[in-house]
C-alpha positions, 0 to 999 in steps of 0.5 A: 569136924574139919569144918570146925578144926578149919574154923578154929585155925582161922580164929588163932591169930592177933589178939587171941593168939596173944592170949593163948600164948599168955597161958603157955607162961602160967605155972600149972604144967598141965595148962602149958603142955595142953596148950603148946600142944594145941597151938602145934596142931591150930597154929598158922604157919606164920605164927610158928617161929612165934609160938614155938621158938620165941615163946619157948612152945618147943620147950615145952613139948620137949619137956613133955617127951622127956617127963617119966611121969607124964601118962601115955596119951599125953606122950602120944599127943606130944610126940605126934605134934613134933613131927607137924613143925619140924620143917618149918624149925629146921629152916628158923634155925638155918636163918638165925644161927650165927655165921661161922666165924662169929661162931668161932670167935663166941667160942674163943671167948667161952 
C-alpha cells in the first residue's frame, strides 16, 4: 500500500497536476471536494501554495467542513486532510501578507 501511495505521489507533478487541478474548477461539487481532498494527501510540498491557495483547494475543503448536508466520511476525509498542510499555509500566508503599513493605508482607503 505505501508502495503504490508513494508512487502516485511521484506521478502528481507537471502536466498531470495540470490536469487534476483543472477538475477542481468543474461544476460538480462532489468531483471538487474529492479531488482537493486527494491533491491535500498526494501532493508534493512543493505544489501546495499551488493547489491550495492559488487554486482556491483551501476553499474548497473549507467549504466541505462547513456543508450541514455533507454525509460523515466526507467530513471525517476533509477535516483529516487540514490538519497535513496547516504548516506549510501558515508560513505562505506569513510571506504574502502586506507589510503593516500598507495594511494601514488599504484600510484608510476602505
Amino acid at each position: 500500500m505505501q508502495k503504490t501511495l508513494k508512487r502516485l505521489e511521484d506521478k502528481i507533478q507537471g502536466k498531470v497536476l495540470n490536469q487534476i487541478m483543472y477538475s477542481m474548477n468543474t461544476a460538480d461539487r462532489v468531483m471538487q471536494h474529492r479531488t482537493t481532498t486527494a491533491l491535500a494527501r498526494l501532493g508534493r510540498e512543493a505544489d501546495l501554495k499551488t493547489i491550495f491557495i492559488d487554486r482556491k483547494g483551501l476553499d474548497i475543503l473549507i467549504s466541505i467542513l462547513t456543508d450541514p448536508t455533507r454525509d460523515p466520511t466526507t467530513l471525517r476525509e476533509a477535516a483529516g486532510s487540514l490538519p497535513l498542510h496547516s504548516h506549510p499555509f501558515a508560513c505562505i500566508q506569513a510571506f504574502e501578507s502586506p507589510a503593516p503599513i500598507l495594511r494601514r493605508e488599504l484600510d484608510g482607503r476602505l
